[in-house]
C-alpha positions in Angstrom: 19.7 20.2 -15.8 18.3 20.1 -19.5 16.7 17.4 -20.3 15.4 18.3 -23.9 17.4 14.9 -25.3 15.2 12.7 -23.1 12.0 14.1 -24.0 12.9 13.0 -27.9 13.7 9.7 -26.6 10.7 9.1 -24.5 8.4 10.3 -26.9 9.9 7.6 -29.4 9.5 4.8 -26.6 6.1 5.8 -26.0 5.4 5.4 -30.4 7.4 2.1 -30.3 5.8 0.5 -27.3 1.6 1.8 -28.5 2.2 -1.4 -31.0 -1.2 -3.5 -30.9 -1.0 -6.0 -27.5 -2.5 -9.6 -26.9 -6.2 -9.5 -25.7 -6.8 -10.4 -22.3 -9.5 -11.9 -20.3 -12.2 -8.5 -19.6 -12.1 -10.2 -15.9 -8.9 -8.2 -16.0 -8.5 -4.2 -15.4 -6.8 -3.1 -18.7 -4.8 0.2 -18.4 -2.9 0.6 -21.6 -2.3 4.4 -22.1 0.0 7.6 -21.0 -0.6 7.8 -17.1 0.2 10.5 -14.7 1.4 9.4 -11.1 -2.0 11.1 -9.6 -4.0 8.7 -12.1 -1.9 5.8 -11.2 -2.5 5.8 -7.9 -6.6 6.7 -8.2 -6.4 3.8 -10.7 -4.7 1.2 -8.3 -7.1 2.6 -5.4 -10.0 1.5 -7.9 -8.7 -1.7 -9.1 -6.2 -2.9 -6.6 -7.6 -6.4 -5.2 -5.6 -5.6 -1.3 -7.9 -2.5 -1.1 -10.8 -4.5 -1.9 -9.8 -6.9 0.9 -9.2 -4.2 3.2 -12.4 -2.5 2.4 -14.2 -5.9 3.1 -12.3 -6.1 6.6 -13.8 -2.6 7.5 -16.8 -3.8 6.5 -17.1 -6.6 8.5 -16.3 -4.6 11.5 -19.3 -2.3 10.7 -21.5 -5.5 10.6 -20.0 -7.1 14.2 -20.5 -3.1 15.6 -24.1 -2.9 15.0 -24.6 -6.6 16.2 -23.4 -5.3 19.1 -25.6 -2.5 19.0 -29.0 -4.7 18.7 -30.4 -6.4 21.8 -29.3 -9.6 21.8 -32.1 -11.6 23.5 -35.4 -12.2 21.8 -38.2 -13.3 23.9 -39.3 -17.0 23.9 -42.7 -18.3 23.7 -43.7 -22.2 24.6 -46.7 -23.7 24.5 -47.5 -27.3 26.1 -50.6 -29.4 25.6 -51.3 -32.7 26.9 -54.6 -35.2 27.3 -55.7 -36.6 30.6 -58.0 -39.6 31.0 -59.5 -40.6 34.0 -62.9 -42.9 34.9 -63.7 -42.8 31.0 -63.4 -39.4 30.8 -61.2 -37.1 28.7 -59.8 -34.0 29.1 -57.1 -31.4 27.7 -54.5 -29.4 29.7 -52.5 -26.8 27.9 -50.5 -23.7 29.2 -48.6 -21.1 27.3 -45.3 -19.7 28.7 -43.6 -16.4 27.5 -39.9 -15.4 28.8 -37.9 -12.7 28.2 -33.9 -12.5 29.3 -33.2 -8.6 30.8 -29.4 -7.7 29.9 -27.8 -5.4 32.5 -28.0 -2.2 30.5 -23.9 -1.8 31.6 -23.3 -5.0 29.4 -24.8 -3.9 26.4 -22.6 -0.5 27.2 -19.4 -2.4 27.3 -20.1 -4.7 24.0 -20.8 -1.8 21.9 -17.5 0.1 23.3 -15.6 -3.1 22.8 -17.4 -3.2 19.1 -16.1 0.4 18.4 -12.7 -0.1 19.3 -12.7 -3.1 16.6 -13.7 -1.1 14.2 -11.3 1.9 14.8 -8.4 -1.0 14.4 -9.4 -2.4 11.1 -10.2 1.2 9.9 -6.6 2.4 10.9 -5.8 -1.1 9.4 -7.7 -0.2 5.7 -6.0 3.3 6.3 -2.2 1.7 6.7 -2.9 -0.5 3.5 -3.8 2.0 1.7 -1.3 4.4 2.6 1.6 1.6 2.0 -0.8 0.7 -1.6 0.1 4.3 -2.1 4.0 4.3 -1.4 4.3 1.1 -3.6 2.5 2.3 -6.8 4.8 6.0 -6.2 8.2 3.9 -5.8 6.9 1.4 -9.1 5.8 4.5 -10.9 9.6 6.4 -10.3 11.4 2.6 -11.4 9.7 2.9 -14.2 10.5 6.5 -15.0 14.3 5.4 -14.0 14.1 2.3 -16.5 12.9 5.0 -19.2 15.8 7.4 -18.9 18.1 4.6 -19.0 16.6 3.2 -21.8 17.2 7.1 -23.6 20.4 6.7 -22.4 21.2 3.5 -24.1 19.7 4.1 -27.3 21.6 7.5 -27.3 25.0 5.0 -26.8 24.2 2.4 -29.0 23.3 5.4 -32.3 26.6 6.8 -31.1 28.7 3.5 -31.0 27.4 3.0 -34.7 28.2 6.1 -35.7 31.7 6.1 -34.3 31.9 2.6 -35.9 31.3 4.0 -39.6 33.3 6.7 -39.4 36.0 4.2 -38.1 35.7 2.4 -41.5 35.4 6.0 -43.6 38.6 6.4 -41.8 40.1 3.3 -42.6 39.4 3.5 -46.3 41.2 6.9 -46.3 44.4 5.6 -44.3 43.9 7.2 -41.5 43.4 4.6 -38.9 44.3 1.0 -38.1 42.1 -2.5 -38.6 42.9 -2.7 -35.1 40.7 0.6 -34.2 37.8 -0.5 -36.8 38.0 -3.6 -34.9 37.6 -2.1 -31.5 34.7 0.4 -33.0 32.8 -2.9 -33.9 33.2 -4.7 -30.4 32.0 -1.3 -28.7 29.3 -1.2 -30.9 28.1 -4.7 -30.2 28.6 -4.0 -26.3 25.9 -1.0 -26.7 23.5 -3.2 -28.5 23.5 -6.0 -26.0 23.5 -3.2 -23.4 20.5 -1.8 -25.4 18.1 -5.1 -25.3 19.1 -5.8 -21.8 17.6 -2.4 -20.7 14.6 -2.6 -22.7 13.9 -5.8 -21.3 14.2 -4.0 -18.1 11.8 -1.2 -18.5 9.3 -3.6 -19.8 9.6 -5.6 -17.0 9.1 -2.5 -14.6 6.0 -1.8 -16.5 4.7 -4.8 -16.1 5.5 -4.6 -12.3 3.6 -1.1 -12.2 0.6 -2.6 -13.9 0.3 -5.4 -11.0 0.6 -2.6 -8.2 -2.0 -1.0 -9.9 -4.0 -4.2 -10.2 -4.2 -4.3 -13.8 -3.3 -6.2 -16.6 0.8 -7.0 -16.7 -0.1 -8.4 -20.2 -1.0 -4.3 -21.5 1.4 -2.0 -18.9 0.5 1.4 -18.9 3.0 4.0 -20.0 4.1 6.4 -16.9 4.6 10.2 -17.6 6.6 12.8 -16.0 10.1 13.8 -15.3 12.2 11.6 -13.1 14.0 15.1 -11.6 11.6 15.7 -8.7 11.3 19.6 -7.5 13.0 20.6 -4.3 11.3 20.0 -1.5 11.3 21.3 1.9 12.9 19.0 4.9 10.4 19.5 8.1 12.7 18.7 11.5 13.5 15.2 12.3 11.7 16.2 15.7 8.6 17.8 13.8 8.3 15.2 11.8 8.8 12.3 14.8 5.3 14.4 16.6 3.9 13.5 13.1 3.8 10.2 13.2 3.3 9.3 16.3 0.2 11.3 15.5 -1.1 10.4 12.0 1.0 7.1 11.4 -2.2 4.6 10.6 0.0 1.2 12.4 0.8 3.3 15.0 -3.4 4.4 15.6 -4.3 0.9 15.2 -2.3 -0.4 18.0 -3.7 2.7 20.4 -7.2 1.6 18.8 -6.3 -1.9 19.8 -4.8 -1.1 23.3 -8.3 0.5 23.6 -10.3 -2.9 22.8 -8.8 -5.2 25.1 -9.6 -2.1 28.0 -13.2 -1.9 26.6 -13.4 -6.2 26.7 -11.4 -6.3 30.2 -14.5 -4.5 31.1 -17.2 -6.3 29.5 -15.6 -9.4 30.6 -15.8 -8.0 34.6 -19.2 -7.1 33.8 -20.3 -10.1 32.5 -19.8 -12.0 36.0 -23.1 -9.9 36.6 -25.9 -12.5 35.8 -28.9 -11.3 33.6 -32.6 -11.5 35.0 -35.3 -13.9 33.4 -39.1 -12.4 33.6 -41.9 -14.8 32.3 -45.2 -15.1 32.4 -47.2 -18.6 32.5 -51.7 -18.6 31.6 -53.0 -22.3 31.2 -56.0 -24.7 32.0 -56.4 -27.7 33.6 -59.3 -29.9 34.2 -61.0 -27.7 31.7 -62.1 -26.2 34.5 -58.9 -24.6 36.4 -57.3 -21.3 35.0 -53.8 -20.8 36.2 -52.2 -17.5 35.6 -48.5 -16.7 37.1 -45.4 -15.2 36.4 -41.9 -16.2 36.7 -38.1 -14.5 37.6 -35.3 -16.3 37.6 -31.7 -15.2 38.4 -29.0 -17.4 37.8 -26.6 -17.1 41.4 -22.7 -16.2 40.8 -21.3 -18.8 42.9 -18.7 -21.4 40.9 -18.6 -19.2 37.5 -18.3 -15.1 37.9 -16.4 -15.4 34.5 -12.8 -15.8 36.4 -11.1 -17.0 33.2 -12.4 -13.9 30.7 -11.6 -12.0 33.4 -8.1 -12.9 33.7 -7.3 -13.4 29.8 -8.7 -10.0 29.5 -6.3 -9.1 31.6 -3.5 -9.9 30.2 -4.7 -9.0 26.5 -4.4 -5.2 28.2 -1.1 -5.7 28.9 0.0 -7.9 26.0 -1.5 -4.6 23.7 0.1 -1.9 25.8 3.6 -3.2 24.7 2.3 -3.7 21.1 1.6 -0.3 21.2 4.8 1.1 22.6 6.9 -1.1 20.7 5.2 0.1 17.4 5.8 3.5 18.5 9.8 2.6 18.9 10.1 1.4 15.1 7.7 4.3 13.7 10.3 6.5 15.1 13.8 4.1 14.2 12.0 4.2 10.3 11.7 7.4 10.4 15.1 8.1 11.5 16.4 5.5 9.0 14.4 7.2 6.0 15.3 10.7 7.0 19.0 10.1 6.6 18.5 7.8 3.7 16.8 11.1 2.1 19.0 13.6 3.1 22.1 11.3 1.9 20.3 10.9 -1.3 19.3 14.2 -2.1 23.1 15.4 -1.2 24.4 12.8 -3.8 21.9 14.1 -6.5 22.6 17.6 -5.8 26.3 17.4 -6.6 25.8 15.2 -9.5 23.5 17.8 -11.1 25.6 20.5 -10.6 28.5 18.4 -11.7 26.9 16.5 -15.1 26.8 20.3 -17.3 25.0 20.0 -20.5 22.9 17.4 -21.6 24.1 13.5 -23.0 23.8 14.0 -26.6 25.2 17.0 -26.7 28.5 16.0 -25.2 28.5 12.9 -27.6 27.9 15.3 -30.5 30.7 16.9 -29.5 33.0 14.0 -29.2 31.7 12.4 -32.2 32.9 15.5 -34.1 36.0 16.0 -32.6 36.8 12.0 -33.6 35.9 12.7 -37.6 38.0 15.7 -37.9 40.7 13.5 -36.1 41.6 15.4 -33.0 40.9 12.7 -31.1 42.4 9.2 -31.0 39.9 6.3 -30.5 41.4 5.6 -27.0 40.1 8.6 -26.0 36.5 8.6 -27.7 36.3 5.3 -25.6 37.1 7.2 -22.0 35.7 9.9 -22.9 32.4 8.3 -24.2 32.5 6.1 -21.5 32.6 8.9 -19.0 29.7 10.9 -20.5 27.5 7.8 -20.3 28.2 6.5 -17.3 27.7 10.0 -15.4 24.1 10.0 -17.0 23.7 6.9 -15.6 24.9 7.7 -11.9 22.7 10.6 -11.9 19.4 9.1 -13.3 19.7 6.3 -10.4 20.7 9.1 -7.9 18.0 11.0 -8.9 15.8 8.1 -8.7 17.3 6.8 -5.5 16.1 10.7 -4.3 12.7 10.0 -5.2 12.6 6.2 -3.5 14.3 8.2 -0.5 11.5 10.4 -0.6 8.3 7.8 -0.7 9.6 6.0 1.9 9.9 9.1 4.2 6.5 10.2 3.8 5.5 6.8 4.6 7.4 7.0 7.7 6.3 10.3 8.9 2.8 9.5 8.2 1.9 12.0 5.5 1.9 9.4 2.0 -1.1 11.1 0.5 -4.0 9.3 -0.8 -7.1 9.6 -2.2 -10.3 9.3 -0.8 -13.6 10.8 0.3 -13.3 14.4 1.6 -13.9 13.5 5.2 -11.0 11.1 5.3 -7.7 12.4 6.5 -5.1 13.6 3.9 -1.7 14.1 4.8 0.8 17.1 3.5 4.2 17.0 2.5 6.9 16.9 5.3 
């Protein structure tokens, strides 16, 4: 389908809305220019404050992992002094101690694992926000695209409406029409102004909602560019698609990374009930005269407390993650289900709507604009027939956009919402 109409239109938006904006606090990302959808989402990866937090989160797993990885004891040195007086006579004692705790090398083996596992769940848990980070700034970038076109759409009605409406009076000046149908023109005309300012107060307002997904100013929106029409795509098998994301889905990884920690800390907890050996070594004097050296090992005996109660919440942390895990894997595959059909219906309905809408908006208007000044046409029908044009534009700009949402939320589903990153971090293709 042609869209030559909209082009004029959005180029005209984009002059009207480049007007100078309030200043803003420089705290504040600003983003106030043309963007494509691959620069809106590398901008909302850079500015976006729930990445930042995310990124933190993975960085505080790093931190606890090499804790782990250090030896937690340090060795522990004690000095004692003292004065003895007896018969008159004065002399110093002192003796100098130095203890060292010796971890069960299996314990230090079971922390780290348990310290890895963390860190694979809050890096599946960075990679889920930034896929759904991803999915939101695509679905705010195709409302905004949608608000657009309608906006064309409108201003297309409302030029129309006036022009019917002054050829309504030309008309009536001649004879040729009623005060009745002048009067009608008028109230149609008003309609498709109101109609006009209502949609521009909605496409401002979606701008401002795609400059908050991108974490930047809402006070100076960017301006998103492209065609709302998306390409046909190819439809992967419900079943291909379910191995997908049971494989790539970042939630889904997270809970099998999480089902892996409570195994690693079931066993650091059942290790722990292993006490840890205490070598020292004592040197001193006494009398001034006696030199004591001596050593020391002591080993704490497992009789009341073999760590029953770690044990046992450790336990059931296994099994409390094994059905976290398998119910996340039933809703990854019920939203996928869902969002398949919900594409497939919504890609049907914008099919036959494009093959059904022929030509483009303004040229059918033209047409009927014409056809109304030479007088083949009675304003009844101008007002059906003008109503009809415009409101199959409409249905197929929100099918069309409806597609597109469809779409996003699929790939979300499925596991394969592409994002950008580092070239070692995963990126997913489309379904």
């Amino acid at each position: 389908m042609q869209r030559s109409g909209f082009n004029h239109v959005a180029a005209s938006l984009i002059a009207i809305l480049s007007a100078p904006q309030p200043v803003v606090s420089q705290q504040v990302p600003v983003l106030d220019r043309q963007v494509t959808i691959e620069q809106a989402v590398a901008a909302a990866f850079e500015h976006h404050p729930q990445l930042r937090a995310a990124r933190a989160d993975v960085a505080s797993g790093r931190g606890t992992l090499r804790g782990a990885e250090i030896y937690p004891f340090n060795p522990k040195l004690q000095l004692d002094g003292a004065s003895r007086s007896t018969a008159g006579r004065t002399e110093a004692d002192w003796s100098v101690r130095l203890s060292q705790e010796i971890e069960l090398p299996a314990k230090r083996r079971r922390r780290v694992d348990t310290a890895k596992a963390g860190l694979s769940v809050r890096t599946a848990g960075f990679d889920r926000q930034a896929r759904i980070l991803a999915a939101r700034v695509h679905t705010a970038f195709v409302t905004t695209l949608e608000a657009r076109d309608l906006l064309g759409v409108a201003r297309a009605e409302a030029e129309v409406a006036g022009r019917v409406h002054d050829l309504a009076q030309r008309r009536l000046r001649r004879g040729a029409t009623t005060q009745l149908e002048l009067n009608l023109a008028e109230a149609e005309l008003g309609r498709a102004e109101g109609r006009l300012e209502t949609v521009r107060g909605t496409y401002q307002t979606s701008r401002a909602e795609l400059a908050e997904t991108l974490g930047v100013s809402p006070l100076q929106p960017p301006v998103s560019s492209g065609d709302l029409e998306a390409s046909e795509l190819r439809l992967a098998s419900l079943d291909e698609l379910a191995s997908t994301a049971l494989e790539n889905r970042a939630d889904v990884l997270a809970l099998r990374a999480f089902e892996q920690q409570s195994s690693a800390a079931h066993q650091l907890a059942r290790i722990s009930a292993w006490p840890n050996l205490t070598l020292g070594a004592v040197g001193g004097r006494e009398f001034e005269e006696e030199t004591i050296i001596g050593g020391r090992l002591a080993i704490p005996l497992p009789i009341f407390q073999r760590n029953q109660g770690q044990i046992a919440i450790a336990r059931a942390e296994i099994e409390r993650a094994r059905a976290q895990r398998e119910r996340g894997e039933l809703v990854a595959l019920r939203e996928l289900a869902a969002t398949y059909a919900a594409y497939q219906a919504a890609s049907n309905t914008a099919k036959r709507l494009r093959a059904r809408v022929f030509g483009t908006m303004q040229d059918n208007l033209k047409l009927l604009e014409k056809a109304f000044a030479a007088g083949k046409t009675t304003w009844s029908e101008v007002l059906v027939i003008r109503r009809s044009v415009i409101d199959a534009e409409r249905e197929l700009i929100g099918a069309e956009a409806t597609a597109r949402r469809a779409w996003i939320a699929l790939q979300l589903a499925a596991g394969r919402m592409p994002v950008p990153g580092p070239e070692d971090q995963r990126k997913e293709t489309t379904p």
